[in-house]
N, C-alpha and C positions, 0 to 999 in steps of 0.2 A: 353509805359509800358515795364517792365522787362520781355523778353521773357522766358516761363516758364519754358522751360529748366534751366535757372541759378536760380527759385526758389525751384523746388524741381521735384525730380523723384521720381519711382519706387521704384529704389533700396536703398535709403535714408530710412536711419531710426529712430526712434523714439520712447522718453517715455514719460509718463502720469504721471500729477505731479495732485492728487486728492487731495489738504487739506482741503477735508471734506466732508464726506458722506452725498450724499443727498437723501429726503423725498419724499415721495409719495406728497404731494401737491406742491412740486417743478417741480414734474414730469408732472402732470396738467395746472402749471403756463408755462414749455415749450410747452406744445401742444396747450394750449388755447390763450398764449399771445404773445410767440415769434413766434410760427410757421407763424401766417398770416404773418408776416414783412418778414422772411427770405425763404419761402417756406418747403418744405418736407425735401429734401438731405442735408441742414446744420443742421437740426434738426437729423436727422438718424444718421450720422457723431459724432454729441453731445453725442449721447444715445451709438454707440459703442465705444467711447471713458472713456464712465462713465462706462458701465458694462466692459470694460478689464482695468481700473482703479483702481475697487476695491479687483479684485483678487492680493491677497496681495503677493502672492508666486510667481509670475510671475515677476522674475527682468531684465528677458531678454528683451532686444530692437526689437523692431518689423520692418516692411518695411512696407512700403507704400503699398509695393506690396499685402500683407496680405489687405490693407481697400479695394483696387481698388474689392477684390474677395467675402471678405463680403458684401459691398455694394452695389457689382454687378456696377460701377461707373468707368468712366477713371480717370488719374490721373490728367486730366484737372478740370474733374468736384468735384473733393473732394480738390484739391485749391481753386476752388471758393467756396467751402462749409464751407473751414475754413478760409479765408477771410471775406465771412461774420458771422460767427460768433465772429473774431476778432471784425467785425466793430459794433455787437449789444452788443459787454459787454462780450460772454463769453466765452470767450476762450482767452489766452495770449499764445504767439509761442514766445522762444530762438531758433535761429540758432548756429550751430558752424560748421565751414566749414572747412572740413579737406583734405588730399592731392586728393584722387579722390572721397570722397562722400561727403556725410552733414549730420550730425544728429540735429535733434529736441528733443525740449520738450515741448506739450503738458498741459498745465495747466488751469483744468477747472475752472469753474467763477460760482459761485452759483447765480441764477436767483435771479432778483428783486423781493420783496415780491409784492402783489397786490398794496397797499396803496403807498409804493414806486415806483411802474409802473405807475401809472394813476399820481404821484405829476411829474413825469419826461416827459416837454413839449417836446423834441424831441422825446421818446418812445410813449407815450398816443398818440400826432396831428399822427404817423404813423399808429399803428393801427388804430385809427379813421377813417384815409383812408383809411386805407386796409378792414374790416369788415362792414362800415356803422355804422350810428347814433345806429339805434337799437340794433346791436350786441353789440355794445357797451357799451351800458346804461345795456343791460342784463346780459353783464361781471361784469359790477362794481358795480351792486348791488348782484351779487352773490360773490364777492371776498370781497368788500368792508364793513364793517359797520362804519357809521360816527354820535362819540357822541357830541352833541351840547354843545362847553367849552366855550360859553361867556361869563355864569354868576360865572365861574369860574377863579380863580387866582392860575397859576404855582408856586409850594410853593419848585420843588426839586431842592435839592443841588447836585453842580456842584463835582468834581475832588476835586478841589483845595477846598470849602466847607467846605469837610470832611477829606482829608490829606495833612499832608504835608511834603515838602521835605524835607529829610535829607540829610545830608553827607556821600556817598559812595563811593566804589569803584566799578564802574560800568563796567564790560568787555564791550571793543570797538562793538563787533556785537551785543550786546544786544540794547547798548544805540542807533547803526545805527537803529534797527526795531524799536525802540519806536521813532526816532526823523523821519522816513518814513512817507507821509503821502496816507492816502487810499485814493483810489480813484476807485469809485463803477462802473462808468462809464466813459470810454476811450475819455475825452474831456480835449483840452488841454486850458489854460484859457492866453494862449499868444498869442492866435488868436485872441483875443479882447483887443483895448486900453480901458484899465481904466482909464489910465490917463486924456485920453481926452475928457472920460464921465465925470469926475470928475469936471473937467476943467470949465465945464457949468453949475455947479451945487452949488451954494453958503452954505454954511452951515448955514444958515439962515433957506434957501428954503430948504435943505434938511440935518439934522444932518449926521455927520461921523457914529453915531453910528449904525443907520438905515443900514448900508449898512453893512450887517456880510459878512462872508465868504460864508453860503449857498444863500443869496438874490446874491451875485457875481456871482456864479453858474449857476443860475437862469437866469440871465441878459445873461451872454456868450453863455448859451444854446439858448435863444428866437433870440439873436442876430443872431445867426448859422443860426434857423429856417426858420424864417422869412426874412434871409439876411438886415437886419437892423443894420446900420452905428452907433457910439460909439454914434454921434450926434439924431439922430432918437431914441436912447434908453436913450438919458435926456427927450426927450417927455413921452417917456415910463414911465421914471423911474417916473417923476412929476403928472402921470394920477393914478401911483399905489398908491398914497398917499393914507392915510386913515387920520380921524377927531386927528389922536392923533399923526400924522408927522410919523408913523412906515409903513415898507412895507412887505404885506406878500404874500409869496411865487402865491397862490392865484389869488391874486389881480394882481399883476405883468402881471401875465400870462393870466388875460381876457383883459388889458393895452394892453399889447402887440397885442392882436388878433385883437381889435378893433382896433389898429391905421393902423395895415397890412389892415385891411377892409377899412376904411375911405383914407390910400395914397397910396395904389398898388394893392390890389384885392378883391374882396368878397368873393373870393373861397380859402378854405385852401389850404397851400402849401404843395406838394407830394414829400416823401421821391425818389431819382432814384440813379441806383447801379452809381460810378464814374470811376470801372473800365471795361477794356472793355476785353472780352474773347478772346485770341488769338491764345489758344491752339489747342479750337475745331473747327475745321474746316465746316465753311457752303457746302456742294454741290451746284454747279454752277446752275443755271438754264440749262445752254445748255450743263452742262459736259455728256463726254461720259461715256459707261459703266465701261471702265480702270478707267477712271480718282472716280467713285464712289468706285469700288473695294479700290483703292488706300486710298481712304478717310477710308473706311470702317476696313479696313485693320492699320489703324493710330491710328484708336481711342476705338474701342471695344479690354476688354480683352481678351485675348488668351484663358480663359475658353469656353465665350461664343464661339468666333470662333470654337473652337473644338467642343460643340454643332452643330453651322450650319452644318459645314462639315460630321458629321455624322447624317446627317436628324433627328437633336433635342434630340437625344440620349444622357443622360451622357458619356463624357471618362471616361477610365479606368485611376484608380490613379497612373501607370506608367505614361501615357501620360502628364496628369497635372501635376506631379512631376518634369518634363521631361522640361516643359515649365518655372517651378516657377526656378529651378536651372538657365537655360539662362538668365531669366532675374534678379535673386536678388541675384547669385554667379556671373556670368558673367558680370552681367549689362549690356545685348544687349536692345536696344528700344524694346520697344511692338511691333513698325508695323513692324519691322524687324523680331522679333522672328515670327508673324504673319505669314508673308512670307514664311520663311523658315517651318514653322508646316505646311502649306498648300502646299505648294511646293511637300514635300517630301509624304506626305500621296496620292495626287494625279497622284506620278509617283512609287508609290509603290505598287498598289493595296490597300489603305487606310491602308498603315500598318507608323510605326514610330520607325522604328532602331534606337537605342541609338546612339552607333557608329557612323552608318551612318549620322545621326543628326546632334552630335557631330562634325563631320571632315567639314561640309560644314560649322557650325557656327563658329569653329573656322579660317575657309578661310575668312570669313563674316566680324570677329572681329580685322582681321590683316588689311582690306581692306577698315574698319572705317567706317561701313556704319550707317548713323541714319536715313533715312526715308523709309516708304516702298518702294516708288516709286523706292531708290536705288538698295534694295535688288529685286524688280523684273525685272529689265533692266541688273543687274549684272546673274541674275538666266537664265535669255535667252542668255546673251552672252557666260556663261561659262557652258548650258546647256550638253554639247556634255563631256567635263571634269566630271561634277557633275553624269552621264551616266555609264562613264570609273567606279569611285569611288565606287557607287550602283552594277556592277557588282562585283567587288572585295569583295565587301560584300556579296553579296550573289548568289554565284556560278552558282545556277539554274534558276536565272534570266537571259536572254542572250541580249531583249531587252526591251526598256521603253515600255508603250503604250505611242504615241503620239498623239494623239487624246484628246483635250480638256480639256487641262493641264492647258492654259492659259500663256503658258512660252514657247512656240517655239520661234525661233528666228528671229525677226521683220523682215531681212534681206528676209526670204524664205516666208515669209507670211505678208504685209502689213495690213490683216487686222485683227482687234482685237477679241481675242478669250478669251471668259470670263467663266470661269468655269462653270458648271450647277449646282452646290450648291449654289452659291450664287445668283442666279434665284430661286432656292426653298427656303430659309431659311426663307421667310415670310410666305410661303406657311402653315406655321404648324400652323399659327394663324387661321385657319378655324375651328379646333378643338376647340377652344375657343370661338366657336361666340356662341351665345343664341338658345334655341333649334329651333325657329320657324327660325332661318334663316338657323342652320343645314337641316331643313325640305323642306324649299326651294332648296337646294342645293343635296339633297338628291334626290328630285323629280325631281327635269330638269336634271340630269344624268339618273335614268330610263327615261325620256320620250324620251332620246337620243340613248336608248340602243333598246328600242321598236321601234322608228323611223326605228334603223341599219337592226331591226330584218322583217322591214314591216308590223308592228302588229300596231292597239290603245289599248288604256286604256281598251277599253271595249271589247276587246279578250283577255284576262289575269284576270285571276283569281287572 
């Protein structure tokens, strides 16, 4: 896979191409049909992409760096968010790659209606899987109503019916969008021989005319599905017949199912994602505390970091202003800006000098660093200079504290010294637990503190 540095960063950025406002039961049809397939974060991604979409006054281009802080998400995880919603229909990306950034655009995809969701066998067989039978049946009869047209004959006219063409002079970009053709969902139909379904199929046995442009569709789709060979889908095609030599859509698609059940499985086939994550980095089983720091320090934005480091406290808007300028005027990596915001608050007395900021990142950005791990190995070895700097700054400083900075210099200390905010920064999840386990937690620190004091329960009022 393309490592995701050469797909997109931070400081790349982007606009939103909306042609066309969408509805409130659109909005239901993403929560209740796409969400099972693609999860929460592609679905979250869609929705802030559609509300800064349709504010019409906003012609500026945005960064990356802007989603990473609404969505609270890396910039690993909002690629794979819009990857898949590239791969479900909605969303289309242009690149333009220019001398050192990239800008995108954005262009949403109005969700499939219900009736259109449940006729398309690769969308309906995924939910199926994703939700169960039941959920299922209970979707399509809440989205669906189906009127019985057998005793009925289609009497309407076509285009061509009711006009016709004239001689014009038609502008070149007009006649290219009308001679375009749509295509609802992202399938390319040259992934399948036709030819060589054709090939087995006599016109006898099966007329040309039966086979339109949407039963094609159809065919390429099940094909994909099921993994079924050009050859394997003349069986198909010959089971979908009906009493009058026509094939519908339908028919096709319980053809299809039943022959996957009678020569390869009885169990439907499960959608799984094709690419594989290489941005976000797993934690080792046996990594040490550096090497999790390091990780941690890679992938969380520099908002949250600034959070931990002030025991879950919002920063102040200097400091986060302080952070978004490094990274989407400068363009330093995250784990690098990371570094450097933790760096300087923990040998400042948790303070964060512009200046002083300033002069170490631009040492940072001559010396090309992109991972954290660089900027904290560069930070111990030119500790003692970074020292010199901090005093020139500020006069009344004379020296660091060195004590548990996490950046002495490997040389004088062999062994690893990992800051104490980042031993607490889970630590704040207790406040959030449900009250009876607050209440446990509550109680076994008094009975700790009665212990200290040599008292029980039952000498204390």
């Amino acid at each position: 896979m393309v490592p995701l540095y050469k797909e997109v960063q931070p400081t790349d950025h982007f606009e939103i191409s909306l042609p066309h406002f969408l509805s409130t039961n659109e909005r239901q049809l993403l929560t209740l049909f796409y969400q099972p397939l693609t999860g929460p974060e592609p679905i979250s991604l869609y929705l802030t992409l559609w509300a800064e979409g349709e504010d019409l006054h906003n012609n500026n281009p945005m960064s990356h760096y802007y989603l990473m802080n609404v969505l609270n998400m890396s910039i690993g995880k909002i690629f794979e968010a819009r990857i898949a919603l590239e791969a479900i229909g909605l969303l289309r990306t242009w690149r333009k790659d220019e001398e050192d950034s990239r800008r995108f655009i954005y262009e949403l995809s109005r969700p499939l209606d219900a009736p259109a969701f449940f006729q398309d066998p690769l969308l309906s067989m995924f939910l199926f899987s994703k939700i169960g039978e039941q959920a299922y049946r209970k979707l399509r009869r809440r989205f669906t109503r189906t009127i019985n047209k057998d005793s009925f004959k289609e009497v309407s006219r076509s285009f061509m019916d009711v006009y016709k063409p004239v001689h014009m002079n038609v502008p070149k970009d007009i006649s290219e969008i009308a001679e375009g053709k749509k295509q609802d969902y992202p399938f390319y139909f040259e992934q399948f021989d036709f030819n060589l379904l054709m090939s087995g199929l006599s016109e006898n046995l099966i007329p040309a005319s039966s086979i339109t442009a949407e039963v094609k569709e159809v065919i390429a789709k099940l094909a994909f599905l099921y993994h079924l060979s050009p050859l394997d889908m003349q069986k198909v095609v010959i089971l979908a017949l009906d009493d009058n030599m026509q094939i519908s859509n339908d028919r096709l698609k319980k053809a299809a199912a039943d022959y996957y059940k009678l020569t390869v499985s009885k169990d439907a086939p499960k959608m799984e994602k094709t690419f594989i994550q290489s941005e976000i980095q797993q934690v080792p089983l046996k990594a040490s505390k550096e090497q999790e720091l390091q990780i941690y320090l890679e992938t969380t934005p520099p908002l949250q970091v600034l959070r931990d480091i002030n025991n879950g406290k919002e920063p102040l808007p200097s400091s986060v202003e302080l952070a978004e300028d490094l990274i989407v005027k400068h363009g330093m990596p995250i784990g690098v800006v990371n570094v450097l915001l933790e760096y300087v608050m923990l040998t400042t007395d948790m303070k964060l000098p512009r200046k002083y900021v300033e002069r170490i990142a631009d040492h940072w950005m001559r010396k090309n660093l992109k991972t954290a791990k660089e900027a904290m190995d560069l930070a111990r070895t030119e500790r003692d200079q970074y020292t010199k700097w901090k005093n020139e700054n500020d006069n009344k400083v004379q020296n660091t504290k060195s004590s548990g900075t996490g950046y002495k210099n490997q040389s004088r200390q062999s062994k690893e010294i990992i800051p104490e905010w980042f031993y607490k920064r889970n630590k704040q999840e207790e406040s959030n637990l449900p009250d009876i386990e607050k209440q446990k937690s509550t109680e076994e620190r008094r009975k700790k503190i009665l212990e200290a004091l040599g008292q029980s329960d039952g000498e204390v009022n």
